[in-house]
N, C-alpha and C positions, 0 to 999 in steps of 0.2 A: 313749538306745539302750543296750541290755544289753550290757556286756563279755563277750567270749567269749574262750577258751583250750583249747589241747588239747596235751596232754605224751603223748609216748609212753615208758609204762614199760617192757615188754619187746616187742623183734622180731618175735619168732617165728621159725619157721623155713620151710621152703620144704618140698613133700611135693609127691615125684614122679607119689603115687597121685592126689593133691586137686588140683593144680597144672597135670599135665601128662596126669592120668586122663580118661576119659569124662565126667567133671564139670566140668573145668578152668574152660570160661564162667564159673562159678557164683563162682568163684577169682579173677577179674581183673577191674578197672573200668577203663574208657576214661575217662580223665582226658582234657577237653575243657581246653584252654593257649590264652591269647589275651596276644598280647604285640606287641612292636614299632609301627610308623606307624600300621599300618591296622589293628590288633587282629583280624589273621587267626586262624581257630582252624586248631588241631593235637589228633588223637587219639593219645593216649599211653597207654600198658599199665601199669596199678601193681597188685601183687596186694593179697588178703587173705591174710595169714601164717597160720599156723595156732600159737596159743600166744600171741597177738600182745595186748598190752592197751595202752590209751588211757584218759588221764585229760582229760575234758573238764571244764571249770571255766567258770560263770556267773556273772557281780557279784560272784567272789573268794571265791566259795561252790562245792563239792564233793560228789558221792554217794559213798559206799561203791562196792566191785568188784560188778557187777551182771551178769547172764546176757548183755544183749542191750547196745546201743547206744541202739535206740528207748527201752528200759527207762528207761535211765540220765537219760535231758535228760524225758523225759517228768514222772519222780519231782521232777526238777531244778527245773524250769518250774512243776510247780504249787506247790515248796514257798515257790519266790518271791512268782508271784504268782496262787496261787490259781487256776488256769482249768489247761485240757489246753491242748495245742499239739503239730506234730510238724515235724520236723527231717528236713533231708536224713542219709541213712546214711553217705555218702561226707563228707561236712562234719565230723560228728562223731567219726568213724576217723579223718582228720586228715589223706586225702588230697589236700588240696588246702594242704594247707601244704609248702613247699617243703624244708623240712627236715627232717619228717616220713618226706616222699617219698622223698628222698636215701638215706635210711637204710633204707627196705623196697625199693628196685632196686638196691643197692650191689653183690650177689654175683648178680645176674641171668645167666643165661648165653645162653640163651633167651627167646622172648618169644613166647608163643600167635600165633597169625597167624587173627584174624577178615576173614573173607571173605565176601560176598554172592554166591552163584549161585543164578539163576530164584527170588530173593525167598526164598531157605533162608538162613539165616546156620549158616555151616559152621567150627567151631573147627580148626586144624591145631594139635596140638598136640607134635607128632615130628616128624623128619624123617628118613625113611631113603635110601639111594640104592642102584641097578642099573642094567644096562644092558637090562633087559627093555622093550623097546617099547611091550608091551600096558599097561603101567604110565608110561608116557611118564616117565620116569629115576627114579621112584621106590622103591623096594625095601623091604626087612625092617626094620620097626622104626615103620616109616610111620602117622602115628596122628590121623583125626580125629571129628568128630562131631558130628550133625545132628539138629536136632528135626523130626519128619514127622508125620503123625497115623498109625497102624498097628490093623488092626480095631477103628480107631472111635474110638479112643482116642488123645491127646494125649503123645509117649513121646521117647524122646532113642536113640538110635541110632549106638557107634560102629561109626568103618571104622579096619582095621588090615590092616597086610601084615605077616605071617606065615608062615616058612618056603615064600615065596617062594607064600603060599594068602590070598587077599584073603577076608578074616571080615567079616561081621556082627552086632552084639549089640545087641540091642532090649531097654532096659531099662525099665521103669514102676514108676515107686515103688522107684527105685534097688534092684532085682534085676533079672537076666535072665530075661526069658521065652523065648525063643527065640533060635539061633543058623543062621546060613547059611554056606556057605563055596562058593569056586569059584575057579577058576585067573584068573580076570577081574575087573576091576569089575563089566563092563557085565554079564557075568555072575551075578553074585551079587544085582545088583540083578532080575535078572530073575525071579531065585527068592523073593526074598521080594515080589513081585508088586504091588507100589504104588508112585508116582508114573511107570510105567511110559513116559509122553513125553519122560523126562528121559533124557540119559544118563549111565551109571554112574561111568564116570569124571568128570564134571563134578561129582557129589553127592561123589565122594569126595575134590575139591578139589585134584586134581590134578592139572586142565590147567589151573587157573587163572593167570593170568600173575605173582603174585606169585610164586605155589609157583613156577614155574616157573624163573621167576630166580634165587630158591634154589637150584634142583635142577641149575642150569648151572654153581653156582662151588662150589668145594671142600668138603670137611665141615667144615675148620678155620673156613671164613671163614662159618660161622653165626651168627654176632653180628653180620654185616651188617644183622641186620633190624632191630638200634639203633640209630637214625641220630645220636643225641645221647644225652647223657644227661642227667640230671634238673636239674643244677648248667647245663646248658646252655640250661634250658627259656625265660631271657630274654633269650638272643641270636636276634634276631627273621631276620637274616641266615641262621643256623648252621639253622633251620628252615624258612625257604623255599628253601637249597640242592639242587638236584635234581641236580647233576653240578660238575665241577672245569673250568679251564681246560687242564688236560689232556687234557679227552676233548673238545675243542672238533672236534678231527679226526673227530669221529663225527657224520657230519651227522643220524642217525636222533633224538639226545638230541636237539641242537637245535631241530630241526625239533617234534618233541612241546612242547619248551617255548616255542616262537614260536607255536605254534596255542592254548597254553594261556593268556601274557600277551601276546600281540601279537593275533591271530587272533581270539578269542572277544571281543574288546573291540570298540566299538561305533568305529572308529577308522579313517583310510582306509590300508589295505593296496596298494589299489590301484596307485599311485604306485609303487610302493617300487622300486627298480634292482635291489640285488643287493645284499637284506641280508647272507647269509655271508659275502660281502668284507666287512665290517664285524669281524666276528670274527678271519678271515684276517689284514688289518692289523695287524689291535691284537695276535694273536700273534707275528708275522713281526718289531714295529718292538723297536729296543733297550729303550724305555723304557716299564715296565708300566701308566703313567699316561694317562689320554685327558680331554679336557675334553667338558663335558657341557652345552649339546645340538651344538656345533662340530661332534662326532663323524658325527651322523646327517646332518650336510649332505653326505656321500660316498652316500649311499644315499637323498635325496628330492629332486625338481626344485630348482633355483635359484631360484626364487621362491616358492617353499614353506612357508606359516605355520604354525608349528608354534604347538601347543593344549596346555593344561593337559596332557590327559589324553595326549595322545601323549607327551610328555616321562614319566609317571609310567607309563606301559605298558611304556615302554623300561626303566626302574628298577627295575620290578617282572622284568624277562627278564634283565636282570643280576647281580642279586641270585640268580636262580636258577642264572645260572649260574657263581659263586662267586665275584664279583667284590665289592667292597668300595667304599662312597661314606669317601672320604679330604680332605673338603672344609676346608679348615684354618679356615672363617668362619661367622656365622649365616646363615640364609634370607634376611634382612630388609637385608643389607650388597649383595649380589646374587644375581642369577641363576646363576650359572656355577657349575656344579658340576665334582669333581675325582671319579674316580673308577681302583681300585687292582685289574688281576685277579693278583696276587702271593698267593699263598698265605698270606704271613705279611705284612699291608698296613702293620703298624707302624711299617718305616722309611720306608715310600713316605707316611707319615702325619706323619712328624716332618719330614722334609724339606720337607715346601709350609708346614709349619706357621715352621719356618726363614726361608722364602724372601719367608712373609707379612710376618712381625715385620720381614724388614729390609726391605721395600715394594717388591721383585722383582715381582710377585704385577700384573698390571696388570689393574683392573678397571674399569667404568663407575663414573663422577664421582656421587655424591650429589646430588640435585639440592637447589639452594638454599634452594627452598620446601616440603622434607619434611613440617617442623612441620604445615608451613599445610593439607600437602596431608591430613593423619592427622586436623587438626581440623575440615577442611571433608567427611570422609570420614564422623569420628562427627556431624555436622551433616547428612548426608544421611540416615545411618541409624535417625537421632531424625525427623527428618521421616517418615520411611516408617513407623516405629513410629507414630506420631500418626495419619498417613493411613489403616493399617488399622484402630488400635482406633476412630476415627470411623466409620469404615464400616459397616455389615451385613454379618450373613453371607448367601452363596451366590454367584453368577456375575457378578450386577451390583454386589456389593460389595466384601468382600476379596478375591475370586479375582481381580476385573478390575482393581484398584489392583496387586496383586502380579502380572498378567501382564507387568506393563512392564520389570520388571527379572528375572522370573524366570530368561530365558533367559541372561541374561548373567553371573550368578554360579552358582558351585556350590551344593548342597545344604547344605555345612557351614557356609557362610559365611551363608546365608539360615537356618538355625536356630537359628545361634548369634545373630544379630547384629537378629533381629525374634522371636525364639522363638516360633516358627512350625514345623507338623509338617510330615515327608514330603507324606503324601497332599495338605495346601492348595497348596505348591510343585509336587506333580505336576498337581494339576489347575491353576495357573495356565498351567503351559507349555504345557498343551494348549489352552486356552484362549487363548493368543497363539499356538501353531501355526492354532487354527480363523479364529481371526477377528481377530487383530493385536493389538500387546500396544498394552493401556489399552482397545479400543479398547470399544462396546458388543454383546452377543452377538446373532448373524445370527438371526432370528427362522426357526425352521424350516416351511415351506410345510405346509399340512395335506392330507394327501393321502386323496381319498375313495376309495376303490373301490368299482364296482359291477358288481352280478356277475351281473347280468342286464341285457340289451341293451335298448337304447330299442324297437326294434319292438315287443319281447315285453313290455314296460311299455304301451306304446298299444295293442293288442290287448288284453289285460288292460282296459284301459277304455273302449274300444267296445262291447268286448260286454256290459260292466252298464250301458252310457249305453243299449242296444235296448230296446224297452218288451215285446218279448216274452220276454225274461228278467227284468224287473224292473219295477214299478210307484212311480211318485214321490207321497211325498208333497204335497201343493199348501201347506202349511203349516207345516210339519215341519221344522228343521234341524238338525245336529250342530251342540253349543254349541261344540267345538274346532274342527273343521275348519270350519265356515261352511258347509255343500255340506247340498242336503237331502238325506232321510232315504227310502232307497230299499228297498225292500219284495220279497223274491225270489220270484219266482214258481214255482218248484221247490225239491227240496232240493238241496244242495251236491253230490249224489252227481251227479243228473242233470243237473244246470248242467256240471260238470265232464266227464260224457259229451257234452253239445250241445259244450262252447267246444274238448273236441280233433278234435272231427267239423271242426267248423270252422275251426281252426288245428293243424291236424296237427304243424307246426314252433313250436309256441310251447311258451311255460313247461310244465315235467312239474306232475305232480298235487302234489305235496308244496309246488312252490311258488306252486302256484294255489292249496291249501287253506289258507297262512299268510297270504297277502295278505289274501283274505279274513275271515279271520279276525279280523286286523289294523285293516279296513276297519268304523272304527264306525258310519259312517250308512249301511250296508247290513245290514240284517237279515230275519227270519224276519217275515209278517204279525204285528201283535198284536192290530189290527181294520182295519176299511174306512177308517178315520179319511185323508182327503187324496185319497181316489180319489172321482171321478165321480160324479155322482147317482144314474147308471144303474144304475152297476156296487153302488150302496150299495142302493136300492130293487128293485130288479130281480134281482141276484143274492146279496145276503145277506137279507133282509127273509122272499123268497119260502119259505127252505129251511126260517126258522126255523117259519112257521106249518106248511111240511107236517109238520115235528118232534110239533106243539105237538095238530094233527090224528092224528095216529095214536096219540098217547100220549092223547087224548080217545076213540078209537074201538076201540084195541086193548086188553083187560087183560094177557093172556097175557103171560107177561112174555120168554119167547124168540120168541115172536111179533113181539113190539113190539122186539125185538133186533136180527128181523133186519131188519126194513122200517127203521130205524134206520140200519142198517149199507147198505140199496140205498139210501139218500137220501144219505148222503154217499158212496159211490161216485160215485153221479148229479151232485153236484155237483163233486167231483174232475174229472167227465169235460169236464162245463161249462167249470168256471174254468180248467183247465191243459191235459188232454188234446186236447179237440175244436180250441185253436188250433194245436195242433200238425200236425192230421192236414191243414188247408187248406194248399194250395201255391199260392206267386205266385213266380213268374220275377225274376231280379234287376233285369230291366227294368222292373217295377213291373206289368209285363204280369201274365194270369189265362190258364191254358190248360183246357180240358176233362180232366173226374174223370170215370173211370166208376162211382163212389161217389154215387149222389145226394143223398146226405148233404155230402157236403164239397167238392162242384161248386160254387167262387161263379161261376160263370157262368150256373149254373143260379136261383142262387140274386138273382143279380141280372135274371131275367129276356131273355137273352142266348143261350142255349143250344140247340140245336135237330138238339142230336145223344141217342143212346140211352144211358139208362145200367143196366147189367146189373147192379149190386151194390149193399147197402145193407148200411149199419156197425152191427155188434150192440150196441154201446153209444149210439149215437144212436137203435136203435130203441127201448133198456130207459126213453127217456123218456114214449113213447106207452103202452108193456105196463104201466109202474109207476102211470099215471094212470089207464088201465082199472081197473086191478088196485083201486085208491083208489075208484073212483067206482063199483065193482062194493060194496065192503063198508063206507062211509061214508056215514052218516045223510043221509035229503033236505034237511035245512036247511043240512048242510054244503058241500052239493054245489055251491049258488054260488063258495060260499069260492075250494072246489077247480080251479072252473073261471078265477076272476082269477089263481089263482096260475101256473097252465098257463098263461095268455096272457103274465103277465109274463116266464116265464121263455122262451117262444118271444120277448120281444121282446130278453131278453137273449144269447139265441144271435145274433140277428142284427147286437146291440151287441157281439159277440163278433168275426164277422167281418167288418162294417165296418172295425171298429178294427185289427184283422188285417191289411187292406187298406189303409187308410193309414198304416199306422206305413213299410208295404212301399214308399207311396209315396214318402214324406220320404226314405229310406234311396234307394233309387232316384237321387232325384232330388240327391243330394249323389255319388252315382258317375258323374253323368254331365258335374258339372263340368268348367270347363277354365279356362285364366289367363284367357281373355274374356267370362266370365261369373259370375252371383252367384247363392246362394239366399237369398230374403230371408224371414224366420218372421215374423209381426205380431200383436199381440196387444195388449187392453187389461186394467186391473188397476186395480180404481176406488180402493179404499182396504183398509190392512188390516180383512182382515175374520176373526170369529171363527171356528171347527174346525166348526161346521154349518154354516155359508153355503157354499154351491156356486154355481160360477157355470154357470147354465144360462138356457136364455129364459125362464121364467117369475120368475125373481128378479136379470135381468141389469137389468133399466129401476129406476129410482126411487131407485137409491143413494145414499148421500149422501159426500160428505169430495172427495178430491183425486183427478183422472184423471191416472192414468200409464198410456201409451201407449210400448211397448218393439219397439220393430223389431231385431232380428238380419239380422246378413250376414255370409253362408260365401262366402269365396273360394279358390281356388287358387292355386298362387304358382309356374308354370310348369310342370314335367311334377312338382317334387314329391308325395309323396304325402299330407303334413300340410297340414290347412285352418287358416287365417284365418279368427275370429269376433270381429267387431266389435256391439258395444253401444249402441243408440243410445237413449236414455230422454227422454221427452217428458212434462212435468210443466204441468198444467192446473187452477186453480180450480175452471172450470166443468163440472160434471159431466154437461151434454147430450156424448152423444157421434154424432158426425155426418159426412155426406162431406167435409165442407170443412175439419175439424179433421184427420181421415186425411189427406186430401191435403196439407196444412201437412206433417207431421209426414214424410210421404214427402218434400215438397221440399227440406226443409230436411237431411233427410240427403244425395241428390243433392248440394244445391248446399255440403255440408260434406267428400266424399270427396275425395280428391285424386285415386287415378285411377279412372276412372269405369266399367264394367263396360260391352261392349258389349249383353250381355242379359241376363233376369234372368226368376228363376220364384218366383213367391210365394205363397206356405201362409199360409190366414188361419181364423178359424170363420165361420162361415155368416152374422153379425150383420146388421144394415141399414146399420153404419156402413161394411161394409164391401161385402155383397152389394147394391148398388142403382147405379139408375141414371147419377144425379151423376157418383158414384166412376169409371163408367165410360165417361163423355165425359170427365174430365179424364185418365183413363191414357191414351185414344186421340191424345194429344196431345204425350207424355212423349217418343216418339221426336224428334219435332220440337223440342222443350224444351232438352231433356241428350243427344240422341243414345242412347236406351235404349230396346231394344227389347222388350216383354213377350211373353215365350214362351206364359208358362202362369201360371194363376193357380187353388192347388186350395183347395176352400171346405172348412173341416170342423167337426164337429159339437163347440161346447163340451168342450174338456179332454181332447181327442183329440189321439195325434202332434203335440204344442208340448211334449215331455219341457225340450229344454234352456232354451226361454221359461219354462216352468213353474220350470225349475230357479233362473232369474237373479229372478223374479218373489220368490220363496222367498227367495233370499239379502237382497231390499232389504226385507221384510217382517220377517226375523229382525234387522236391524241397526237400523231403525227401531223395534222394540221395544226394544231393547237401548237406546237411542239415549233414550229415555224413560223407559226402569226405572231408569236412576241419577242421572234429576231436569234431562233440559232436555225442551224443548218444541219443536215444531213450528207455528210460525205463518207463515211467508212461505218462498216456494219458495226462497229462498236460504238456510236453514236444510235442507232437503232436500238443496241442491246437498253444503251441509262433511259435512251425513252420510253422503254415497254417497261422497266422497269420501277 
C-alpha cells in the first residue's frame, strides 16, 4: 500500500468576506470524527484558509506548488504508477489530520451554523441581536444564506438585517442580479415571489431552535457553539456530553436526553418507578460515586433481569449527562462498574484505584474453571464455524444452523467470532422468531383465488354441453384436455346474446369472451366431419350441387353472384336460424304457432287450430326453387327436384332434433333424490371419420361391443347432478334383448342405493325397441323395486351429446393406447386402459 503524508506550509488567514460572506458554505467542510466505544460520528466545522498551502507527499516522492489539490496527487499518481486515479479533496488538504486541523481552528471565534429547514440548507453565518419580535431576537448585523432555484435558474441567495431593513440578494454566477427589501422576513420573501408555502422567517433561519439558543444567551457567550475543540476530538465522553450535572435540576435537558438514549432504544421503559429519583439521589448523597448496574435497582422491580442492552442504554444517558466511568479494573475481572458525576473525576479515579490495590474493592470470586470455560467457549465457536461452512446456502442451510444461536448473542460477537454479515444474522433471527431456532422452515399453504363463483363457472358449461349452441364431434378429441371437440353453432357475438338472455346474473361479456377463447376443443365448424349422416347428406351435400347448378346454368357473372349469395342465406336460415324460430315449453311440452312454418304441432300432424301467418324466409325456400326450375335446363330439372326433397327432409331432421334435445333437457329438470335419467347407447368398435352410425351401416360390424349406460341423479334438493358410468365390454358383436337387459341388470344389481323410478333415452335399434326387451322391463319393478316412467326412442346420433361425448373419450385413449406400441387383445387389457 502507498505511503501517504501531508505537511502544511502555510495557514492562511481567515476572510470575513469568504468565510463569513454570502459564500461562506463554499469556505467550511463538515469534518465527520468517529472515536470512542461505539465509534459514534460528530459533524465538526474546519475551514478552507485562504493563502493556505499543503504539501502532500506519496512513496517519499513530492510535486512542485501546483494551482489545485486534485492537480497535485493526480500529476503525483501517474508519475508513480502510470494510470490516473482521484483523491478525496478534504484527505489531501490535510483535513483529517489532527494536527493539521488544530492549527487551521486555533483563532476560530465563530463557527457558520449549517441548518436544515423544509430540505433548504441554510448557512448563518452572523449573529446579530434586538428586541424586535417580528425578527424573533435577531437584529443588525444578522447574516444567512440559501440556495433556491429563482426564474428558472439554479442561484444562492443571501438574508441580512440591516438597519433594522430585512434585504435580499440573489446572486448567480457570484454577481447580484436583483435586490428586495421589507421591514419583515415574511415580507421580503413575499416580494421576490417563490417558494411562497414557506415562511419567511423560517428560510431566514431564524426560528430555528439552534439560532434560537443563540439568540437567548449573551453576545460575549458566541463561542458556545464550539463545544470542544479539535485537541478534544478523541475524548469520546467530552463529545457525546449534552449537559453538566449542574443542570440536572432542569428536568426539560433530561428528559430530551432519556427519550434520545433510553426511550428510542428497543428496551422496556415500561417498568421503570421514577427514573429522576435516580438523578435526585446521586445529587443529594455526599459521595459523587454510584456503582453500576446496583444504582438502577432503585428504579426497576425486584425481580428485574437486566440485559446487555439496558445496562449500555443507561451508559450511554450518563455519559450524556457528564458523568464519567472511573472503573479502577478490566471488563473481563467483572461486571461492576464505578461510575464519577464530579466534574473533574480524576481524584474520584485515583481513589477506587487505591482502595483496588489494597483489596478494599469487594467483587465476585473468579470462578475456578475460567480457563476451561474460554476453551470449551473457542471449542463451541470452531464447531459452529465448521457447521456453517458444511452447510449450503439459504433457509435450510446456514440461516437455519445459525438460527439456534442467533438470538442469544450480539451481532459483534457473531461476526467476529464465525465472520459472518449483518443481513445472514438478521435473517437467522427471523428465521427462529418464524419458525424456532434450528428448527425446519414452515412450508407456506398456497393459496388460490378465484374470482369468479362456482354457479357462474357451471352456467358457463351448461350452456356449451346444449346441442342447440353447439354440435359434438363423434370422433374428435382435444389431445390436452381429453374432452371432444365441440363445433359452435353461431358466432361468439350471438352465443353471447343467447347465454345473457338466459343468465341475466352470470359472468359479464369480457369474461365469457376469454373462457372461451381459452377453451381449445370448442371451436368455429371446419366441416361436417363427426356430425350425423343426415345432417352431412342432407344438409351439406344438397347446397353444394345447387352451387355447382347455377354456376352450370348462369354465365353472367353478377347474376350467378347473386343466386350465390340467396343459396347461402338459404342455408344460414336452415342450419342456424329456422331452430331458433321453433318454441318448446321447458316441460318438454309443444304449444300452437300462429306461424305455419314453425308450428311442430302442425308439423307433427297434431294441430287443428288456424294459422294466419307464414315466415318470409321459410317461404324464400319454395320462390328460390321456382325461381331454379323456371330458368334450369330439363335434364337438370330431376337433379333439382332430389335436392328439394332432401332438403325438406333436412328441415324436418332440423326439428326433430330440436324436439328432442328439448326432451333430454326437460327431462333432467324434472328430477328429484328418488329418481334417475338413464342415457343408453352401443359403440361397436373404433371406427374411422366416415363411418356413421345409422341403420343402414349399424348391423354387420366387426371388433368389440361396448354398451355405455349413463345415470343422472339428484342428491336431495341440490342443484348439481350425479353422473355415473357404467361400460359393458362384449366379444360378441350380435347385439340383442337379452345382452341389453344383462347390461341393465348388472348396473341395478351394482348401485347401492337404488332410484325409486327412472326414464330412459335410447335410439330407436331392435336391441332396444322390440318385444323381449319389453316383457323383461315389465318385470324390473318386481325385481329391484324400480318403476319405468318413460322410455324415449331416438333416431341415431340425436340428444346422446354427453354418451357421445364419454364414447369419444374411450376411442381417443384407446388409440393413444396403441400409437406408442401395446395392443388390445383380452377385455382386461381394455379394463388397465379406461383405467
Amino acid at each position: 500500500m502507498a505511503q501517504q503524508s501531508v505537511n502544511l506550509i502555510a495557514e492562511g488567514i481567515i476572510s470575513s468576506n469568504l468565510h463569513y460572506g454570502a459564500y461562506a458554505r463554499n469556505w467550511w467542510v463538515q469534518k465527520t470524527s468517529k472515536s470512542g466505544e461505539k465509534q459514534k460520528s460528530q459533524h465538526l466545522l474546519v475551514p478552507y484558509r485562504l493563502y493556505m498551502r499543503v504539501s502532500y507527499e506519496l512513496n517519499e516522492k513530492s510535486t512542485k506548488v501546483l494551482t489545485s489539490a486534485s492537480a497535485a496527487i493526480n500529476i503525483l499518481y501517474q508519475e508513480l504508477f502510470g494510470r490516473k486515479t482521484e483523491y478525496s479533496g478534504p484527505i489531501v488538504m490535510g483535513l483529517y489530520n489532527e494536527q493539521i486541523v488544530a492549527k487551521l481552528v486555533r483563532d476560530i471565534i465563530f463557527y457558520p451554523i449549517f441548518i436544515f429547514v423544509h430540505s433548504f440548507l441554510i448557512v448563518v453565518s452572523n449573529i446579530g441581536y434586538s428586541e424586535n419580535n417580528e425578527f424573533y431576537g435577531a437584529g443588525n448585523g444578522f447574516f444567512s444564506s440559501i440556495l433556491t432555484r429563482f426564474r428558472g435558474k439554479q442561484s444562492l441567495i443571501s438574508q441580512k438585517i440591516k438597519d433594522n431593513m430585512c434585504i435580499l440578494e440573489v446572486y448567480h454566477e457570484a454577481e447580484i442580479i436583483v435586490q428586495y427589501k421589507d421591514k419583515t422576513p415574511s415580507g421580503v420573501w413575499k416580494k421576490i415571489d417563490i417558494n411562497r408555502k414557506f415562511n419567511g422567517s423560517d428560510l431566514f433561519g431564524i426560528t430555528h431552535q439552534t439560532v434560537q439558543d443563540i439568540l437567548q444567551q449573551s453576545p460575549n457567550d458566541l463561542h458556545i457553539v464550539q463545544m470542544c475543540t479539535p485537541n478534544e476530538w478523541n475524548n469520546f465522553d467530552i463529545l457525546q456530553q449534552m449537559c453538566t450535572p449542574n443542570e440536572w435540576n432542569n428536568f426539560d435537558i433530561l428528559q430530551q436526553i432519556f427519550d434520545r438514549h433510553i426511550k428510542s432504544r428497543k428496551i422496556t421503559t415500561a417498568v421503570l418507578l421514577d427514573w429522576k429519583k435516580l438523578f435526585d439521589d446521586w445529587l443529594s448523597q455526599n459521595s459523587t460515586i454510584i456503582q453500576l448496574p446496583k444504582i438502577l435497582q432503585k428504579i426497576y422491580p425486584i425481580n428485574y433481569q437486566f440485559q446487555d442492552k439496558d445496562i449500555c442504554a443507561w451508559k450511554a444517558m450518563f455519559k450524556a449527562c457528564g458523568c464519567t466511568n472511573v472503573t479502577p479494573f478490566k471488563k473481563n475481572i467483572s461486571n461492576i462498574e464505578f461510575w464519577s458525576r464530579a466534574l473533574n473525576p480524576n481524584g474520584d479515579k485515583e481513589t477506587l484505584i487505591n482502595l483496588y490495590n489494597a483489596g478494599l474493592i469487594q467483587l465476585e470470586k473468579r470462578k475456578e474453571n475460567f480457563f476451561e470455560v474460554i476453551n470449551n467457549s473457542e471449542i463451541f465457536w470452531e464447531s459452529f464455524r465448521i457447521a456453517l461452512k458444511n452447510n449450503k446456502r439459504g433457509i435450510d442451510g446456514k440461516i437455519r444452523i445459525l438460527s439456534i444461536i442467533a438470538d442469544k448473542f450480539c451481532y459483534k460477537d457473531l461476526r467476529e467470532k464465525l465472520q459472518i454479515g449483518s443481513s445472514s444474522i438478521n435473517s437467522a433471527r427471523k428465521h427462529a422468531r418464524l419458525n424456532g431456532p434450528g428448527a425446519p422452515a414452515i412450508s407456506k399453504p398456497k393459496r388460490t383465488v378465484c374470482r369468479m363463483s362456482e354457479i357462474k363457472e357451471k352456467e358457463f358449461e351448461l350452456f356449451f354441453q346444449d346441442k342447440s349452441n353447439v354440435s359434438m364431434s363423434s370422433y374428435r378429441v382435444d389431445s390436452k384436455t381429453n374432452l371432444p371437440i365441440l363445433y359452435l353453432q353461431d358466432q361468439k357475438k350471438a352465443l353471447w346474446s343467447k347465454f345473457e338472455e338466459n343468465y341475466p346474473n352470470g359472468m359479464k361479456k369480457a369474461s365469457f369472451m376469454t373462457r372461451l377463447a381459452n377453451c381449445n376443443h370448442i371451436k368455429y365448424r371446419e366441416d361436417l366431419g363427426g356430425l350425423c349422416l343426415i345432417c352431412n347428406n342432407y344438409g351439406f351435400e344438397p347446397f353444394q350441387d345447387l352451387i355447382a347448378i347455377a354456376r352450370n346454368t348462369f354465365d353472367d357473372k353478377k347474376i350467378l353472384d347473386s343466386i350465390i349469395t340467396r343459396i347461402e342465406k338459404l342455408r344460414m336460415h336452415m342450419k342456424r336460424n329456422f331452430e331458433r324460430e321453433l318454441i318448446i315449453n321447458k316441460n318438454g311440452t309443444i304449444s300452437h304457432d300462429e306461424c305455419i312454418n314453425h308450428c311442430l304441432l302442425y308439423a307433427f300432424g297434431e294441430c287443428n287450430q288456424y294459422h294466419i301467418l307464414r315466415c318470409i324466409n321459410c317461404d324464400e325456400f319454395f320462390e328460390f326453387f321456382n325461381f331454379l326450375n323456371f330458368h334450369i335446363s330439363f335434364d337438370q330439372k330431376n337433379k333439382l327436384e332430389e335436392i328439394k326433397e332432401h332438403l325438406k327432409y333436412f328441415l324436418s331432421h332440423q326439428a326433430r332434433k330440436t324436439f328432442l334435445n328439448a326432451q333430454f333437457k326437460s327431462s333432467l329438470s324434472q328430477l328429484n333424490k328418488d329418481g334417475a335419467l338413464i342415457v343408453a347407447d352401443y359403440k361397436m368398435r373404433i371406427l374411422p371419420k366416415s363411418a356413421r352410425e345409422t341403420k343402414e351401416q349399424f348391423f354387420g360390424k366387426r371388433g368389440w361391443t361396448l354398451h355405455t349406460i349413463l345415470i343422472f341423479t339428484k342428491k336431495g334438493d341440490e342443484m348439481e347432478l350425479d353422473v355415473s358410468a357404467y361400460d359393458h365390454w362384449s366379444t360378441d358383436t350380435k347385439q340383442d334383448a337379452w345382452f341389453t337387459a344383462s347390461c341393465f341388470e348388472a348396473v341395478f344389481e351394482t348401485i347401492e342405493e337404488k332410484p325409486k323410478w327412472i326414464s330412459v333415452i335410447s335410439d330407436n335399434g331392435p336391441h332396444y325397441h322390440n318385444s323381449e326387451l319389453m316383457a323383461i322391463i315389465a318385470h324390473w319393478y318386481d325385481w329391484y323395486q324400480i318403476q319405468v316412467c318413460s322410455w324415449l326412442f331416438l333416431e341415431p346420433g340425436e340428444a346422446k351429446t354427453t354418451i357421445d361425448s364419454h364414447h369419444a373419450s374411450i376411442s381417443h385413449a384407446i388409440k393413444h393406447y396403441i400409437r406408442i406400441g401395446h395392443d388390445l387383445k383380452e377385455g382386461q387389457d381394455y379394463t388397465c386402459r379406461q383405467n
